[in-house]
N, C-alpha and C positions, 0 to 999 in steps of 0.2 A: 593447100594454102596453110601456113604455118604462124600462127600468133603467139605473139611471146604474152605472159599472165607475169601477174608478180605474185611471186613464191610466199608472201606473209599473209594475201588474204585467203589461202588454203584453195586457189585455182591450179589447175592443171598443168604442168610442168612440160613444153614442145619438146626439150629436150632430156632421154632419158640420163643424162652422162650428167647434168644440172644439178641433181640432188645429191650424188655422191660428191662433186666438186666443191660445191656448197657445205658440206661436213666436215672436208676436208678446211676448208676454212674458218670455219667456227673451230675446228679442233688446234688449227695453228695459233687463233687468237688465243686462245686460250693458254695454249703454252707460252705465248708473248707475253700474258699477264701474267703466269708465272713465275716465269722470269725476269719478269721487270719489279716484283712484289719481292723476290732472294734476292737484288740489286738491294732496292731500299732496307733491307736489314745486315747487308754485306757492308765491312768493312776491309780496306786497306791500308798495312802495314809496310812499311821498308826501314831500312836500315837492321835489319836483321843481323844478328853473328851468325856466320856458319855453322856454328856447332846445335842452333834452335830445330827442333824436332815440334811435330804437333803437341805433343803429350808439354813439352814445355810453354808452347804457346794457350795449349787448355788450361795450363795452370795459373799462368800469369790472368789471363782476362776471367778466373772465375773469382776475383775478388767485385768484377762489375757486372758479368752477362755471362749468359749461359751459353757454351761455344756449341754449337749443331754442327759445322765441319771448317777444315784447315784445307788450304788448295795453298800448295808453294807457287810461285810465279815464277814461270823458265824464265830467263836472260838468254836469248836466241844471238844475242850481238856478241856471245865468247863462245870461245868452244869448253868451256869449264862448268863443270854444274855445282853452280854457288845459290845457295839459298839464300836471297837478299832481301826479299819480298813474299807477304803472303795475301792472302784472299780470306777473311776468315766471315761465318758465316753465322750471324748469333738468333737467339729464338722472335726476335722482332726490332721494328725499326727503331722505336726507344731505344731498347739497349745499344742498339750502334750510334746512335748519335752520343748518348750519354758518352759512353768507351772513347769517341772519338775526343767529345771535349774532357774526357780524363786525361786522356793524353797530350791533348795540346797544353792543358793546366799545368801538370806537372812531369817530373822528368820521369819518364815511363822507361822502363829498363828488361827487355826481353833476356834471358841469356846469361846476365851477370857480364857483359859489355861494360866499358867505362860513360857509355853515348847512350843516351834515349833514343827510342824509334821514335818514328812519324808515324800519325794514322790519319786516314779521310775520311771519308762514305765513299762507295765503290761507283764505280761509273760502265753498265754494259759494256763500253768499245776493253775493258779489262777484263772479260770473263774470254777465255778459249771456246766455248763451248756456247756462246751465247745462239740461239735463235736467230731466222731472217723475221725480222719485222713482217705481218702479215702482209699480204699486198705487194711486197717488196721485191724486186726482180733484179739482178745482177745480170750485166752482160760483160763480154770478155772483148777485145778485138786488141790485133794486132797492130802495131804501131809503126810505119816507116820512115825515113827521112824525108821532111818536106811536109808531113800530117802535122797541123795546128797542136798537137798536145805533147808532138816528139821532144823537144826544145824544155819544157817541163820536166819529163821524164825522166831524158837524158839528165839536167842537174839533180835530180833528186836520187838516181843511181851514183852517180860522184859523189853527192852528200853520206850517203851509207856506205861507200866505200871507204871514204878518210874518217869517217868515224869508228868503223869494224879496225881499221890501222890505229887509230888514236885510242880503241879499247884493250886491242893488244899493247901496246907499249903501257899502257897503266895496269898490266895485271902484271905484263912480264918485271914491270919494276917494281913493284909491291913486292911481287914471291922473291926478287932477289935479295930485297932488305929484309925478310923474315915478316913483312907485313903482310894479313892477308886482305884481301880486299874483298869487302861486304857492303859495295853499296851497286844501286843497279843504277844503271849506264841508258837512258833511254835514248832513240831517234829522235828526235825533234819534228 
């Protein structure tokens, strides 16, 4: 006969697999709060010129915060790697708010650009590398004709298709004018 104990008041464990599993979870929280703590001091930027490099973006924001790291943000929707957008990552959450309302205040100029950037506070679903929320489980299944979610899908595959077509035609007609195009193109 097997009784289950709870594990905080320092009783006996039925299962030996229970305490490693349990570590394992405390250790994912942990990286969640990590990473949910580099969110609130992470700002984003777009409107970038192509020609901005980390070392130009270190320079412009050490007039307000002290930059810890620069992440460019891919544009997955062209086939051209334009740096249009960054992820920048400063010593605390102050300073990214402050930076954030410097920028909204006045015209902030990355680059030597004739256009100011934008900037936010950073929001997890924009980091590539972000953690699964503890607890949190992803499933996969296949989708057929006639499945309740097919009908969804299917528009929202159409939707990314005329917009990957509608991103091409605005790069292809920028680079034809001698214009280059510096701004990032999201899905909706």
């Amino acid at each position: 006969v097997r009784s289950l104990w709870i594990r905080g008041l320092g009783a006996p464990m039925a299962n030996p697999n229970e305490h490693a599993e349990g570590m394992m979870g405390e250790h994912a929280e942990k990286e969640y709060a990590d990473f949910e703590a580099r969110v609130k001091r992470t700002i984003y930027i777009d409107h970038l010129s192509p020609v901005v490099t980390r070392q130009v973006i270190r320079a412009a924001l050490s007039q307000c915060a002290h930059v810890v790291s620069v992440e460019f943000v891919e544009n997955y929707t062209i086939p051209y790697d334009i740096p249009a957008a960054a992820l920048v990552e400063l010593d605390d959450e102050s300073q990214a708010r402050s930076a954030v309302d410097l920028m909204r205040d006045f015209p902030f100029i990355i680059g030597g650009m004739p256009r100011p950037v934008r900037a936010s506070l950073a929001r997890p679903e924009m980091f590539p590398d972000r953690p699964s929320p503890p607890g949190s489980k992803m499933e996969f299944l296949w989708l057929k004709q006639g499945d309740p979610e097919y009908d969804g899908m299917s528009k929202l595959k159409s939707l990314a298709k005329r917009q990957e077509a509608e991103n091409m035609a605005l790069i292809k007609g920028c680079r034809c004018h001698g214009v280059v195009l510096s701004a990032v193109l999201w899905v909706a």
